[in-house]
N, C-alpha and C positions, 0 to 999 in steps of 0.2 A: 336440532343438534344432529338427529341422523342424515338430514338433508345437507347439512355442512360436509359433515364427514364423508360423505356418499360421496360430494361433487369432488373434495380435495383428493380423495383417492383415485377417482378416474383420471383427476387431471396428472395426479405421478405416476400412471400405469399408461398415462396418453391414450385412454378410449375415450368414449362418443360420452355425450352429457349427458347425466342419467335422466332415466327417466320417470321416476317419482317426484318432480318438481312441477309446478305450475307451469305453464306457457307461457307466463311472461317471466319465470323467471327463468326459464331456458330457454327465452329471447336476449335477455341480457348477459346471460353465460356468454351465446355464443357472440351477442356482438362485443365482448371482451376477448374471446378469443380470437376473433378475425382480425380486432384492433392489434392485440398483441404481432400475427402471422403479420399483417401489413404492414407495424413499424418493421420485423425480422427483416420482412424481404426488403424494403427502401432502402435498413443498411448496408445488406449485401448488395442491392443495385449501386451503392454506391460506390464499394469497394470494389465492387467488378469492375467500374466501367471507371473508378481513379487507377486500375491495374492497366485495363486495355489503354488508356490514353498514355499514359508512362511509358509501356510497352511502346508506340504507335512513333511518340515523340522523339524518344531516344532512337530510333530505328532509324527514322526519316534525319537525326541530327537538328531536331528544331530546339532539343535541350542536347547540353553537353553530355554526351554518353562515358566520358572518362571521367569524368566528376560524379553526374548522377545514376551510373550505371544502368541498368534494366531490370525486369521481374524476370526475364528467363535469364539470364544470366547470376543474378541473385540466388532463383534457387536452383540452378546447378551446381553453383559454388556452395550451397545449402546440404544437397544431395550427398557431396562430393566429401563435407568433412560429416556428414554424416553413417557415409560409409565409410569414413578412416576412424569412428569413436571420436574425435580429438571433441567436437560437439559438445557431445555427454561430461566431457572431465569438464571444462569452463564451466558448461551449466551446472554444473553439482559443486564445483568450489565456489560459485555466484551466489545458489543459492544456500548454501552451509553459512556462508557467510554472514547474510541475511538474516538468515534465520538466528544466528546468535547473536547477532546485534539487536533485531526487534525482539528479542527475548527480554533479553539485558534492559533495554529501553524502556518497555511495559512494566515490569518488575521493580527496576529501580528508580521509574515516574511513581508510579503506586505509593511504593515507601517512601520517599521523598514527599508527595501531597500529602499523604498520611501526617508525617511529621511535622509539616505547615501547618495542616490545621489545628493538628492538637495543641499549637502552641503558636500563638497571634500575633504572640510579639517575636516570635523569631523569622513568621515571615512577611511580618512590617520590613525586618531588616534584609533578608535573602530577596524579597522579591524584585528589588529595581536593580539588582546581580543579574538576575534568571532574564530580565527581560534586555537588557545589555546582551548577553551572552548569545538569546534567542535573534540577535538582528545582525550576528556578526556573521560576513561570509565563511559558510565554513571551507570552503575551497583552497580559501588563502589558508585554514592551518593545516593543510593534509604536507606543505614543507617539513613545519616545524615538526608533526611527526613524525615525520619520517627521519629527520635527526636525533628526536629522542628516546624513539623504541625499532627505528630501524626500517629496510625493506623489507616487512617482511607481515602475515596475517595479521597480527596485531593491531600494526597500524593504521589497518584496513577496517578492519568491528572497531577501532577508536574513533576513525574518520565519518562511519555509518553511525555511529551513538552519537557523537557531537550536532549530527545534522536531524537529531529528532529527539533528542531526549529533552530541551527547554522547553521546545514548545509543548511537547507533552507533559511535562510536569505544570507548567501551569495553566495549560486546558482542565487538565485531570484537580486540578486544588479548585481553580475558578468553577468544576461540576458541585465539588465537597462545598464548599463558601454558600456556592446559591441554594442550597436543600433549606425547604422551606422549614421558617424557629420554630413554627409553630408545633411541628413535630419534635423537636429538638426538647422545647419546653415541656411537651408534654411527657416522654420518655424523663426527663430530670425531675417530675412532678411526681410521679410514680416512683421516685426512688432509684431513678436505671441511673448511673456513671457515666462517663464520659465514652467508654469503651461502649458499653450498650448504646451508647446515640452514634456513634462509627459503627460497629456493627450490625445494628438494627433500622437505621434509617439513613444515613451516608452512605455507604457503601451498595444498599440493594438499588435507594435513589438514582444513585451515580455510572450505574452498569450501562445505563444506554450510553449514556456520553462516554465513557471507556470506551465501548464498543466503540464507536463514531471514532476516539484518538487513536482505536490500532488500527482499524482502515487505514486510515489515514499513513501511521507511522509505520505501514509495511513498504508504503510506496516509497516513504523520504529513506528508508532504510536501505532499500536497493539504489535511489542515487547515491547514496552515501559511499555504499561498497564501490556500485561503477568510479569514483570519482575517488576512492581510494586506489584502485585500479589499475587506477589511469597513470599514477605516480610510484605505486611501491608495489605490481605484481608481476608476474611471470606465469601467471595464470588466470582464468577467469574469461568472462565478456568482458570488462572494460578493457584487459588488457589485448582481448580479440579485438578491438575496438582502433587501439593506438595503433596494434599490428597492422590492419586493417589498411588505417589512414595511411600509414608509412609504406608498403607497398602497393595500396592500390592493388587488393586480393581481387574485386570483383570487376575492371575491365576487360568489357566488352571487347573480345578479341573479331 
């Protein structure tokens, strides 16, 4: 155990591999660590030398430089609203936006599987809803929202909740479903309720797969915003985005 603790602490202080461990096992420390350093740098080799060819191609005109622009022109135009702030406002209404969307999404997947489960026959009935709902493009309703609540934020956390809240809900019920009976029976054998077998073995069960749906639905949460964006904002990355497209902010002059 202190041989655990000793090596994880080194490694979040980034010094050298302690050394009250055996030889062989401060052989496979460090061939862990070189593995690790080896893949780091292949991807940076990678991204350096996808920058340099980019750079190299558009320059010489082997790709279209008014279409696909360049890395130093990229980030001058980067530099340039970076030192105007305008930057910082997009990204902070981008990510507010996000952030209350995948809030809302988490929160009201939970309660929603919650409620499936406790009750089998209502989501006999809701389920072939949820998975309907889960395969529709959400793209095509970010229109009709925008007729029904307008241009404006709203419509925007509506458009990001619609593009990740079904499938999160029946990720999150399909974690609840699979928790093995045998715990389930045994909590009701002892006298626990239904609440005690959620509480005490569904729920702590189900935390990894949670974990795994909000990964997940951080990412679909941010398409969501961009793609609301893109139709009902005057602020934001996506609408940096249209702007973008529409004049052709970063040609290479």
């Amino acid at each position: 155990m202190n041989t655990a603790k000793s090596y994880f602490k080194s490694k979040k202080k980034n010094q050298a591999i302690p050394t009250n461990i055996s030889p062989a096992q401060a052989a496979f420390l460090r061939k862990q660590r070189n593995t690790r350093l080896q893949i780091r740098g292949i991807q940076w080799l990678i991204f350096i030398v996808f920058l340099i060819l980019w750079e190299i191609t558009a320059h010489y005109e082997i790709i279209n430089s008014f279409i696909f622009c360049s890395p130093s022109v990229i980030a001058k135009c980067f530099w340039e609203m970076l030192q105007g702030g305008t930057l910082f406002k997009h990204i902070g209404i981008t990510l507010l936006e996000t952030i209350i969307s995948f809030a809302i999404v988490i929160l009201g997947s939970i309660f929603i599987a919650i409620l499936l489960w406790w009750n089998p026959k209502l989501s006999k009935i809701v389920e072939p809803y949820m998975v309907i709902l889960n395969s529709l493009p959400k793209s095509a309703l970010a229109p009709i929202l925008i007729v029904w609540l307008g241009a404006n934020y709203k419509t925007i956390i509506v458009c990001a909740i619609s593009v990740a809240v079904f499938g999160s809900i029946l990720n999150i019920y399909t974690g609840f479903v699979t928790v093995e009976s045998d715990k389930l029976k045994l909590i009701q054998t002892l006298g626990g309720t239904r609440l005690d077998c959620l509480r005490l073995v569904v729920i702590p069960a189900s935390l990894e797969n949670i974990l795994s749906v909000m990964k997940v639905n951080i990412g679909l949460c941010l398409v969501g915003v961009i793609i609301g964006e893109f139709l009902a904002a005057r602020a934001g990355l996506g609408y940096l985005i249209i702007y973008g497209s529409q004049v052709f902010t970063c040609v290479r002059k």
